[in-house]
C-alpha positions as MATLAB code, in Angstrom:
seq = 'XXXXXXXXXXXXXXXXXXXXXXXXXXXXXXXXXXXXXXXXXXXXXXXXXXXXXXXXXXXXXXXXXXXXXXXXXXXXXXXXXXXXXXXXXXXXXXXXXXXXXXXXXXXXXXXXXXXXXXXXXXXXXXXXXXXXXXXXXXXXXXXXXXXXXXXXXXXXXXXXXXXXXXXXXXXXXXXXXXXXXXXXXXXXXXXXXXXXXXXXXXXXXXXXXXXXXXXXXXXXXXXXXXXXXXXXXXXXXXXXXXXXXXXXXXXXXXXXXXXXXXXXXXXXXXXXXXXXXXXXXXXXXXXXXXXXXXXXXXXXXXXXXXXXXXXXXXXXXXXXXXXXXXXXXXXXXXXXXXXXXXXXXXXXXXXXXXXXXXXXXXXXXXXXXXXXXXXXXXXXXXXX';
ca = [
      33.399   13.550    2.459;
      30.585   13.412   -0.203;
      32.674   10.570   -2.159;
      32.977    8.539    0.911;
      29.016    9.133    1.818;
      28.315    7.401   -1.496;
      30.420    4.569   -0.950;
      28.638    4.140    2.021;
      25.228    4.198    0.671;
      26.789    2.140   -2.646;
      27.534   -0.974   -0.017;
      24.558   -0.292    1.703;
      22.137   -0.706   -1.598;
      24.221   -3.517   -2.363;
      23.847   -5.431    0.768;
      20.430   -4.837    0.595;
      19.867   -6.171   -2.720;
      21.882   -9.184   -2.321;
      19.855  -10.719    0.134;
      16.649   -9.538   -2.359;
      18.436  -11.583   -5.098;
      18.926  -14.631   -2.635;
      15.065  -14.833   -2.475;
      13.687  -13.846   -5.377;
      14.809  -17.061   -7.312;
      13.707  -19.301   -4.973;
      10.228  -18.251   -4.004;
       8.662  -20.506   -6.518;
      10.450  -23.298   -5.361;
       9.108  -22.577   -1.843;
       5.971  -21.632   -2.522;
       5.617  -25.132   -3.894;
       6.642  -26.630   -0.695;
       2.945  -25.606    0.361;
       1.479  -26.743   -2.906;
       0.492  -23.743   -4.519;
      -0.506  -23.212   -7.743;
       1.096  -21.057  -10.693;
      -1.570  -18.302   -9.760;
      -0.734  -18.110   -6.095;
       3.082  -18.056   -6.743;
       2.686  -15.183   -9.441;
       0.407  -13.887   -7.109;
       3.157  -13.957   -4.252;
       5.269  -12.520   -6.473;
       3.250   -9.409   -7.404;
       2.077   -8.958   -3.326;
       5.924   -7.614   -2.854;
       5.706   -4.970   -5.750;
       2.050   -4.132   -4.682;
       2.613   -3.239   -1.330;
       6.591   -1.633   -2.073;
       3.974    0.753   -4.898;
       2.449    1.693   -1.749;
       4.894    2.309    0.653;
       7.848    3.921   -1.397;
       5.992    7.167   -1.143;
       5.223    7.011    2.410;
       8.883    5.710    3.473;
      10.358    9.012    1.195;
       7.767   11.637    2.221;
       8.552   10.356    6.177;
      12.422   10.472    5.536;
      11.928   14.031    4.447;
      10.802   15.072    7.589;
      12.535   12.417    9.881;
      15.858   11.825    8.142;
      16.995    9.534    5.783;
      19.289    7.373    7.891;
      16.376    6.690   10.811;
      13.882    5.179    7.911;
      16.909    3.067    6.251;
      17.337    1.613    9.820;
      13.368    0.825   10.480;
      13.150   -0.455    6.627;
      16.278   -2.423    6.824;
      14.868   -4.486    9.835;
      11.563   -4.710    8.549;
      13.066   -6.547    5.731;
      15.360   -8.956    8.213;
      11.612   -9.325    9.827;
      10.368  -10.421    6.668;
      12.971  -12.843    5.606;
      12.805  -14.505    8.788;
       9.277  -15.479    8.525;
       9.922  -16.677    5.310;
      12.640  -19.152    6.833;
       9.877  -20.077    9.328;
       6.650  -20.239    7.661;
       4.907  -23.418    7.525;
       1.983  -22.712    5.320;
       0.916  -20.282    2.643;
      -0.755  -17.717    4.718;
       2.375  -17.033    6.427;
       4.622  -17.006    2.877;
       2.342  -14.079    1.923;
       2.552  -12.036    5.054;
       6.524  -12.122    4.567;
       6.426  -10.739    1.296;
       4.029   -8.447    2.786;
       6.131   -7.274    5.398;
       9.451   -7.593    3.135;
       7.117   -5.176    0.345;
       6.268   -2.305    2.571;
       9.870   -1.977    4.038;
      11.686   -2.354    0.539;
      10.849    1.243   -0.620;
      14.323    1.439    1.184;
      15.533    2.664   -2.687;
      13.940    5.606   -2.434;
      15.298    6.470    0.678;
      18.974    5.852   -0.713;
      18.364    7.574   -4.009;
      16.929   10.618   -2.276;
      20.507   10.293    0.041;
      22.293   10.128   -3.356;
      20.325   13.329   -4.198;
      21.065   15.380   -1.088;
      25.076   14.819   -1.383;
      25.408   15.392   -4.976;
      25.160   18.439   -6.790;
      23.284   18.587  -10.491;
      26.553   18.351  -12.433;
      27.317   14.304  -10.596;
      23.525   13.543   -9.655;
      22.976   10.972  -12.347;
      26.804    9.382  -11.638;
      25.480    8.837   -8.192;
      21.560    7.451   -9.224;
      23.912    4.780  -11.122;
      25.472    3.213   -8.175;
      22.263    2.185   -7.402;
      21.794    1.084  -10.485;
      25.019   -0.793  -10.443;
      24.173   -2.546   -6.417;
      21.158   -3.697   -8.564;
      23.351   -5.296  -10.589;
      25.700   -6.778   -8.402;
      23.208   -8.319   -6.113;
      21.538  -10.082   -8.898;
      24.949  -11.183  -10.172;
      26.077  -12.604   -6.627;
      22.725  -12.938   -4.714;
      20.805  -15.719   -6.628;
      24.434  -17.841   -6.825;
      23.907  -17.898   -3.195;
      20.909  -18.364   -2.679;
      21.316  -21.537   -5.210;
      23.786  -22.743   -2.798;
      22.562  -22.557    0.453;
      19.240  -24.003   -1.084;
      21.054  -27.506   -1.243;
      21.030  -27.259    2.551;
      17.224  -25.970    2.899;
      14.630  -23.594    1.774;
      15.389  -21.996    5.169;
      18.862  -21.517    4.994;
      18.926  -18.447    2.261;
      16.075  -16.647    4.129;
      18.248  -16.920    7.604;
      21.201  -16.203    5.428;
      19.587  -13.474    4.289;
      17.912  -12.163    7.270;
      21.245  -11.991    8.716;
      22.175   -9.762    5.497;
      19.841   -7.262    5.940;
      20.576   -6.979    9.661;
      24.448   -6.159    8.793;
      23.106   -2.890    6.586;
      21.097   -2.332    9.825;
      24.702   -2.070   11.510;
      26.360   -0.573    8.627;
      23.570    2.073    8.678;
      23.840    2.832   12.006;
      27.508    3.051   12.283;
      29.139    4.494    9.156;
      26.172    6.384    7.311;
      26.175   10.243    8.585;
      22.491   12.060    8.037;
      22.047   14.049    5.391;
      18.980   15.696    5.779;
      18.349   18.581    8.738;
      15.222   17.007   10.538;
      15.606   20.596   12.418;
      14.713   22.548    9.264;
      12.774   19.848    7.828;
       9.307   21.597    6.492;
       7.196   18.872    4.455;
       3.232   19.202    4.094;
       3.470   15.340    4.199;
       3.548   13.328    7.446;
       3.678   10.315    5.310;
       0.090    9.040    4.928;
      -0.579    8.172    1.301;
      -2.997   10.952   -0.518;
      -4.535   10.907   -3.539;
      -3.999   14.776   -3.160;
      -0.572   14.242   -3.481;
      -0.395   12.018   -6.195;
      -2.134   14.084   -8.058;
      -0.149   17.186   -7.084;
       2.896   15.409   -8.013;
       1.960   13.834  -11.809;
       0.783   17.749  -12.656;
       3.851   19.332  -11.824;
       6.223   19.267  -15.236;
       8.787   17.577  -15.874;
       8.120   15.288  -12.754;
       4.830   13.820  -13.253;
       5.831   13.102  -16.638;
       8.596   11.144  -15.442;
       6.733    9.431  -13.031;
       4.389    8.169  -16.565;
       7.201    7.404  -18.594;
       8.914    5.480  -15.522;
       5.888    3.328  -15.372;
       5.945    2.691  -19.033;
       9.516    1.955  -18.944;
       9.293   -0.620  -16.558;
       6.129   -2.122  -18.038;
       7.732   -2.537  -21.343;
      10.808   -4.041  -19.579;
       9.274   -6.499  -17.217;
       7.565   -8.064  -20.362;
      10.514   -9.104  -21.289;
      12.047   -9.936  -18.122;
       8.663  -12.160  -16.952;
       8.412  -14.332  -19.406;
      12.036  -14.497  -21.169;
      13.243  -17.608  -19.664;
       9.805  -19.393  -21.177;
      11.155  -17.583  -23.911;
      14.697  -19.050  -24.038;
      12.744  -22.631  -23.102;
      10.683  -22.352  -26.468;
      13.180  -20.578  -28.465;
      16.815  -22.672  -27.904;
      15.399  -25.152  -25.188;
      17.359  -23.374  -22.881;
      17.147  -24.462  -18.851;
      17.877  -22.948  -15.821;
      21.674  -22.856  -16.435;
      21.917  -21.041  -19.795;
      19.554  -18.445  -18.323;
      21.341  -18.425  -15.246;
      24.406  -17.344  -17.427;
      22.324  -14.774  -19.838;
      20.988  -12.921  -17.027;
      24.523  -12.826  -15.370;
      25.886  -11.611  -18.340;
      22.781   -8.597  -18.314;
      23.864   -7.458  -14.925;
      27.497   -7.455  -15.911;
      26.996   -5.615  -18.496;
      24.867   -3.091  -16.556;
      27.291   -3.118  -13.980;
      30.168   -1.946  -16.200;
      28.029    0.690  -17.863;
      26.852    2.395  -14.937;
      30.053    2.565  -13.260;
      32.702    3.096  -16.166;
      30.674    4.459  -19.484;
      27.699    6.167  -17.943;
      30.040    8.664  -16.124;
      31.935    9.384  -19.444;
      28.796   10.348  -21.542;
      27.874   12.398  -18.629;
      30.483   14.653  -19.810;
      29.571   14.788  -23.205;
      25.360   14.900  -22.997;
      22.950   16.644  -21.355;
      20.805   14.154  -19.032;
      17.637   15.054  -21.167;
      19.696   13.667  -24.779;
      20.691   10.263  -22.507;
      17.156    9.533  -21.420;
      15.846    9.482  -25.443;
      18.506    7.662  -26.136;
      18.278    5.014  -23.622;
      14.267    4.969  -24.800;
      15.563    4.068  -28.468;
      18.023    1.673  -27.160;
      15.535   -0.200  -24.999;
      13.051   -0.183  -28.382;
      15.565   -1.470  -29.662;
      16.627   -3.768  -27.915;
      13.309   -5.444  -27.253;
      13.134   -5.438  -30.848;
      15.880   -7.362  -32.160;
      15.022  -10.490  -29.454;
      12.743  -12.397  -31.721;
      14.321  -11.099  -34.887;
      17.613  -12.137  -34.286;
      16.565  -15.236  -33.231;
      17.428  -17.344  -35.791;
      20.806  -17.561  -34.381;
      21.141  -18.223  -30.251;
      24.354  -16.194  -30.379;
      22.530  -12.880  -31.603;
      20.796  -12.874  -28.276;
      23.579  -11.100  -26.750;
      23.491   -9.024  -29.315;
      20.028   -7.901  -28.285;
      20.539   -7.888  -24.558;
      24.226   -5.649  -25.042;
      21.762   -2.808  -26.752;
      18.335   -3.786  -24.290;
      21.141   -3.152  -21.491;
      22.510   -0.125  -22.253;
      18.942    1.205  -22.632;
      18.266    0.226  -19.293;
      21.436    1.152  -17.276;
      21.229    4.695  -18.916;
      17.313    5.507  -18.247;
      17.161    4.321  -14.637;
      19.729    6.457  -12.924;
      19.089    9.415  -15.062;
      15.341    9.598  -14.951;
      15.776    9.609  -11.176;
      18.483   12.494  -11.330;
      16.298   14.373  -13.409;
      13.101   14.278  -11.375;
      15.366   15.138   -8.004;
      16.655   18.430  -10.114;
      13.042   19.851  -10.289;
      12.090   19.673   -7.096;
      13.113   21.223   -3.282;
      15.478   18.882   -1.009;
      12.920   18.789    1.022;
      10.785   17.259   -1.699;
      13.774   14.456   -2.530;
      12.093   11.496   -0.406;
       8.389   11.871   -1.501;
       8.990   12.675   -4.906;
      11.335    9.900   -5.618;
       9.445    7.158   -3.537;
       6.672    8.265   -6.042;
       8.821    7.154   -9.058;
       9.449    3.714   -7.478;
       5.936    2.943   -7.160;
       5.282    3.854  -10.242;
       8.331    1.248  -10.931;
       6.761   -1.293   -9.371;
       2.975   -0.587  -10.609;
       5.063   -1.391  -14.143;
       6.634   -4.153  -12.480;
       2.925   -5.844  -11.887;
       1.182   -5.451  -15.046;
       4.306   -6.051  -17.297;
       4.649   -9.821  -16.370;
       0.903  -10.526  -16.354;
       0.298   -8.490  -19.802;
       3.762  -10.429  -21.320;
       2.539  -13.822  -19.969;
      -1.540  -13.580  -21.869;
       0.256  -12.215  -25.095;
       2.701  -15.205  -24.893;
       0.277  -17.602  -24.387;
      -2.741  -16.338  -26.452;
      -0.869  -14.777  -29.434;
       3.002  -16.766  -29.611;
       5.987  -16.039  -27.873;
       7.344  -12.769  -29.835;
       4.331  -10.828  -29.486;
       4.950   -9.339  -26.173;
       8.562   -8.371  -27.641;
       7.430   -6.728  -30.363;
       4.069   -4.819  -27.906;
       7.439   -3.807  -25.448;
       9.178   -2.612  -28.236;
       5.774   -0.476  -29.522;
       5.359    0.659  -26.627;
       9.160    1.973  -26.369;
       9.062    3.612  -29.508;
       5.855    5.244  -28.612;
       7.210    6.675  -25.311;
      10.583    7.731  -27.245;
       8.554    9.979  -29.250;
       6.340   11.340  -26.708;
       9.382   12.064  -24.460;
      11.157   13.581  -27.577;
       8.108   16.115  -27.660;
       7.870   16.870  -24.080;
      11.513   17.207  -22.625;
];
C-alpha cells in the first residue's frame, strides 16, 4: 500500500512540475511581448520564489491540521488559475499577478514531501524525498521540450497546455491519492498564519534549524551557477540556446538516474548524516572544477557529473533528515519552512551570481559558490 502511495504522489510531483518546466523557459520571451526590460523580467522571475518563500510554510503548517490531500487539491488549482492568466494576460500588470498567484500555490512540494514523510518509515525516508527529487528532474527534462513546441503555435498555447496539466493532478489528486494524515487527531499550535514566533522557534530547535541555514546556503551557492551559466556557456564556448538546451538535459538525466537507481544503494551502505557532507564536498566541487576545466568544452560534463551528484544526494536527504526530528504532526510546517528557505536561496543566488559576473569576470561567482560550499561542508562537518 505504502509503495503504491508513493507512486501516486511520484506522478503527482511530476505532473506538477512539468507544466512548471513548460513556463519557466518561456517567461522571458513573454514578458517581452509587453516590452519589459531585463529588470522587470528578473524581477518576474524572483516574484514566484518570493511569494512560494512565503507560502510553503503556511500551505505545510495548514496541511498538518487539514490534511495533506485537501491543500494539494486547493494548490494544484491555484496553479491551473495562475497559468491561465498567464495565457490571457495582455499587459505586464497581469504577467505579475500570475506568477503571483502560481508562487503562493507552488509550496505544493512541501505538501508532497511531508506525504512522503508520513508513509515512510526512517530506514526508506530519504529513498522517498528522492522521487521528488527525481519528478524535478523529469519535468525539466520533458517540460521545457514542450513548452518549446507549443510556443511555435503561441505564447498562449503552453500556459493553456499547462493549465490543463495542473488540472489533471487536480483529478489525479482527488481520485487515486488516499490521506495520510488524521485531521481527527490533528493537534498543531499553527492555523497557518505566518509568525515570526515560529520561525524563530523552528531555526533554534537542533538539527532542524540548522538545516533550514544550510538549505538556504545550498541553494544560494547552486542558483549562482544555475542563473547565470548559460551567459556562462555564451562567453566561455559561444554556446546558444541548443547546446545548453542539451547540457541541462543531460544535468537532469543524470539526477534522474541517481536519485532513483544509486541514491537507494548508498542508502544501504551510509548513514544519511555521512551522504549530506558528502554531497556538500561534491557540490564544492563541482562548482569548482567549471572554470578550471574550462580549457576544454568536453570537461564540462565532467564538472556537472560531480556538481550533480552533489545535488541529487543533498536535496532528498536534507529533507529526510529534518522530517526525522520532528512530530508527524510537525511534517507540513517544518518542511514548508525548508522550501522557503529554498527559495529565499533561490532569489539572492541569481542576483549575487549575475553583479559578480558582470563586475568581477565570469568565474568569480563559481569560485564564491564553491567558497561558500566548502565553508558550509565544514561547518556541517562540526555540527551533525
Amino acid at each position: 500500500m505504502k509503495n503504491k502511495n508513493l507512486l501516486t504522489i511520484f506522478l503527482i510531483v511530476l505532473i506538477d512540475l512539468l507544466g512548471f518546466g513548460i513556463i519557466l523557459p518561456l517567461l522571458p520571451y513573454i514578458a517581452e511581448k509587453y516590452r519589459a526590460n531585463p529588470f522587470q523580467i528578473g524581477m518576474l522571475t524572483a516574484t514566484y520564489s518570493f511569494f512560494q518563500l512565503i507560502a510553503s510554510p503556511v500551505l505545510g503548517q495548514l496541511s498538518d491540521r487539514y490534511g495533506r490531500k485537501k491543500m494539494l487539491i486547493i494548490s494544484q488549482f491555484g496553479s491551473a488559475v495562475g497559468y491561465l492568466l498567464l495565457g490571457v494576460a495582455g499587459s505586464l500588470p497581469v504577467l505579475f499577478i500570475s506568477r503571483i498567484v502560481d508562487g503562493i500555490t507552488g509550496g505544493n512540494i512541501s505538501i508532497a514531501q511531508a506525504y512522503i514523510a508520513d508513509v515512510t518509515d526512517e530506514k526508506n525516508r530519504a529513498r522517498g524525498m528522492g522521487l521528488i527529487g527525481a519528478a524535478f528532474g523529469l519535468g525539466f527534462i520533458f517540460g521545457p521540450a514542450i513548452g518549446g513546441l507549443l510556443a511555435k503555435i503561441s505564447y498562449a498555447a503552453p500556459a493553456f497546455f499547462a493549465a490543463a496539466v495542473a488540472m489533471l493532478t487536480v483529478t489525479t489528486t482527488f481520485l487515486f491519492l488516499p490521506e495520510s494524515v488524521d485531521t481527527k487527531k490533528a493537534k498543531t499550535p499553527s492555523k497557518g498564519k505566518f509568525s515570526v514566533g515560529e520561525l524563530r522557534r523552528v531555526l533554534r530547535f537542533y538539527p532542524v534549524g540548522l538545516l533550514i541555514i544550510a538549505f538556504f546556503l545550498f541553494n544560494t551557492a547552486v542558483s549562482i551557477q544555475q542563473g547565470n551559466f548559460a551567459l556562462w556557456t555564451q562567453v566561455t564556448y559561444n554556446f546558444g540556446p541548443t547546446q545548453n538546451g542539451w547540457l541541462f538535459a543531460y544535468i537532469g538525466i543524470v539526477v534522474v538516474a541517481i536519485q532513483l537507481r544509486i541514491l537507494p544503494l548508498i542508502l544501504k551502505q551510509w548513514s544519511e548524516k555521512t551522504i549530506l557532507k558528502t554531497a556538500f564536498l561534491l557540490t564544492a566541487a563541482g562548482l569548482f572544477l567549471i572554470p578550471v576545466l574550462q580549457r576544454q568544452y568536453y570537461f564540462i560534463y565532467l564538472s556537472l557529473l560531480v556538481l550533480a551528484f552533489g545535488n541529487a544526494f543533498a536535496n532528498p536527504v536534507v529533507q529526510s533528515i529534518a522530517s526525522e526530528n520532528v512530530s508527524k504532526e510537525e511534517y507540513g510546517g517544518t518542511l514548508g519552512f525548508l522550501q522557503s528557505a529554498g527559495s529565499l536561496g533561490r532569489i539572492v543566488g541569481p542576483a549575487l551570481g549575475g553583479e559578480i559576473f558582470f563586475r568581477y569576470g565570469k568565474d568569480m561567482p563559481y569560485y564564491l559558490a564553491a567558497i561558500l560550499m566548502s565553508g558550509l561542508f565544514v561547518y556541517v562537518w562540526e555540527k551533525i
